[in-house]
KOLNU-342081 format. One line per field, with one value per residue: z, x, y of N, C-alpha, C in turn. Coordinates in nm, 3 decimals, decimal comma, m for minus. Each point is the difference from the previous one (the first is absolute). Example, Ala and Ser with C-alpha at 12.3 -4.5 7.8 and 13.67 -1.06 7.14 Angstrom:
n_Z	[0,780	m0,072]
n_X	[1,319	m0,035]
n_Y	[m0,569	0,105]
ca_Z	[0,000	0,006]
ca_X	[m0,089	0,082]
ca_Y	[0,119	0,119]
c_Z	[0,000	0,073]
c_X	[0,090	m0,077]
c_Y	[0,120	0,109]
# end
This chain:
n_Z	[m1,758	0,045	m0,124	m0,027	m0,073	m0,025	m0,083	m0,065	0,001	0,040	0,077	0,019	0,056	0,092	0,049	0,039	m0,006	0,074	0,056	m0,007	m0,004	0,046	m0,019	0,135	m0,024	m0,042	0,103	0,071	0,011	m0,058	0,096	m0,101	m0,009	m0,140	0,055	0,037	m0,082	m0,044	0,099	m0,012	0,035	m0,037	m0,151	m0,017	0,064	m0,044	m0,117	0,048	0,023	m0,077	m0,095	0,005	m0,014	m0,096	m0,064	m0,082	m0,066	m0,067	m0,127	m0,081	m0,050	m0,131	0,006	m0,088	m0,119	0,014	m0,110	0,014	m0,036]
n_X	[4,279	m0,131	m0,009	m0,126	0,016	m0,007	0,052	0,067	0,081	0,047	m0,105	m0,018	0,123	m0,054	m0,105	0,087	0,094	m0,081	m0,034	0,120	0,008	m0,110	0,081	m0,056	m0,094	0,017	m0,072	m0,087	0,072	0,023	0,074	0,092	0,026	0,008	m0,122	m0,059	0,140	m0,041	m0,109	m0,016	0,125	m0,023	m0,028	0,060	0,092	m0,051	m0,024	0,136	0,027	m0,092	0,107	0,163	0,019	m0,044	0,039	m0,006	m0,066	m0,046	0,040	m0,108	m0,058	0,068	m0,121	m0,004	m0,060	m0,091	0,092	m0,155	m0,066]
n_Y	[m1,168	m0,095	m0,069	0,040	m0,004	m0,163	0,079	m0,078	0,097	m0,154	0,010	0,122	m0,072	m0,082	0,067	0,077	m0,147	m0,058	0,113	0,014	m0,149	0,051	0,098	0,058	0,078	0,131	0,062	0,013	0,013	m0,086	m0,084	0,004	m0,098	0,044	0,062	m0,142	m0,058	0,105	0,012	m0,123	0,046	0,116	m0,020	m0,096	0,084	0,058	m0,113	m0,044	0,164	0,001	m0,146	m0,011	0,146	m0,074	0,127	m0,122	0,091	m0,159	m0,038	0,063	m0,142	0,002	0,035	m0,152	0,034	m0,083	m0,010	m0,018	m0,121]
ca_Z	[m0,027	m0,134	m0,126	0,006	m0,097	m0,068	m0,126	0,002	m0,111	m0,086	m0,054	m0,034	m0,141	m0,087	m0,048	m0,065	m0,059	m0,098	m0,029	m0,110	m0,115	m0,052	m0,102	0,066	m0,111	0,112	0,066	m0,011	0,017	m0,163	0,007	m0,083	0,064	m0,059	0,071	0,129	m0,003	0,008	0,172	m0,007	0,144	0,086	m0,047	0,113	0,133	m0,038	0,028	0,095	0,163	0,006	0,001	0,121	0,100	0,010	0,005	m0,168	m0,096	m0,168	m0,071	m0,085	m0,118	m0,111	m0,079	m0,129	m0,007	m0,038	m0,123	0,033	m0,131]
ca_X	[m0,143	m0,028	m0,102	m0,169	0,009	0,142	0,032	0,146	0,061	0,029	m0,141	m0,028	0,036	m0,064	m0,108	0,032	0,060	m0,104	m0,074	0,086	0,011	m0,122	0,035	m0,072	m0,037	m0,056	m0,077	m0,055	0,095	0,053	0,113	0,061	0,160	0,134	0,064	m0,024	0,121	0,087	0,027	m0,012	0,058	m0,076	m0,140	m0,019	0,030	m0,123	m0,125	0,070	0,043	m0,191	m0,112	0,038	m0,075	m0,135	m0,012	0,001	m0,128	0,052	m0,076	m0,110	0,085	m0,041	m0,108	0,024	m0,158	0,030	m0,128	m0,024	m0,041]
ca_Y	[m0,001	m0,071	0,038	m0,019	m0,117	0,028	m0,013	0,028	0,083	m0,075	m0,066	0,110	0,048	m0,127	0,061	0,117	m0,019	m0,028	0,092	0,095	m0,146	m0,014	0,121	0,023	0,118	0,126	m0,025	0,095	0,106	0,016	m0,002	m0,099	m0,090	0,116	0,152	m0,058	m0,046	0,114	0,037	m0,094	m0,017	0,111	m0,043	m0,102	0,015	0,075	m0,085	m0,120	0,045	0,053	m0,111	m0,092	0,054	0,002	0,129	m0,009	m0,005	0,054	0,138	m0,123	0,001	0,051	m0,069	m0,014	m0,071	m0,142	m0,013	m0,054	m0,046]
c_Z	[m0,102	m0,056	0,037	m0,089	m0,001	m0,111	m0,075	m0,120	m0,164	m0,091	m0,065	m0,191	m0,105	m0,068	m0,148	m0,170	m0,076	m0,073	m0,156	m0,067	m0,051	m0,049	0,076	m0,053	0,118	0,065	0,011	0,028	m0,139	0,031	m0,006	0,079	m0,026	0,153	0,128	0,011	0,045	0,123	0,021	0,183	0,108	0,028	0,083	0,127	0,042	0,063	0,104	0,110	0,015	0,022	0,198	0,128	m0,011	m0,084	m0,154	m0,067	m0,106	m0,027	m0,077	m0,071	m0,140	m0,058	m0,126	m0,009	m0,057	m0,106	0,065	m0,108	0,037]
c_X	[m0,029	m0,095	m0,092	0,026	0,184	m0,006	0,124	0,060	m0,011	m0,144	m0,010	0,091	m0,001	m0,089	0,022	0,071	m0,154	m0,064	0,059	0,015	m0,134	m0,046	m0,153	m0,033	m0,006	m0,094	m0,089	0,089	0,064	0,140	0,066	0,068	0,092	0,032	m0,002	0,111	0,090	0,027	m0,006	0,017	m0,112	m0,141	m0,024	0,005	m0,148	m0,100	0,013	m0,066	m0,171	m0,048	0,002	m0,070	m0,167	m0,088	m0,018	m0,103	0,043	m0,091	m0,122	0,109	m0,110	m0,088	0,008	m0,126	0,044	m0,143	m0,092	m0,128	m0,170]
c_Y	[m0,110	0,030	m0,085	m0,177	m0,056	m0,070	0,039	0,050	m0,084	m0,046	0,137	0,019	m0,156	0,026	0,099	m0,052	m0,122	0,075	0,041	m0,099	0,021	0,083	0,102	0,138	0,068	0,001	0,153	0,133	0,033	m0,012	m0,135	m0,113	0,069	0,108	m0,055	m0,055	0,124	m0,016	m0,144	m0,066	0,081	m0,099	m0,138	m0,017	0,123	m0,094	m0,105	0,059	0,056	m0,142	m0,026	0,091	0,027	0,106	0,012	m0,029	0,003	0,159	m0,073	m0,056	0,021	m0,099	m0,037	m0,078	m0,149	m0,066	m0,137	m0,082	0,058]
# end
């Protein structure tokens, strides 16, 4: 069977390894890089196998106000 999209294991954890250099804060879930490393393997192969088959909604992401003059 193929996937809806292709997108490859390797971009997924390209992504994943910018994400964590840019030191990326919790998200509306309140869940850390710290507990997202834990399952880390589960956790990517998670978002790889929803993006490539089409089936992946981020979640919101977390609103930060922006001081404005």
């Amino acid at each position: 069977m193929t996937k809806s999209f292709e997108i490859s294991k390797k971009l997924v954890w390209e992504a994943y390894k910018c994400f964590k250099a840019n030191e990326g804060a919790a998200g509306v879930d309140h869940e850390t890089i710290k507990q997202f490393d834990r399952h880390l393997k589960d956790n990517l192969y998670k978002i790889w196998n929803r993006m490539s088959s089409g089936s992946y909604f981020p979640p919101p992401v977390k609103g930060v106000p922006i001081p404005k003059k």
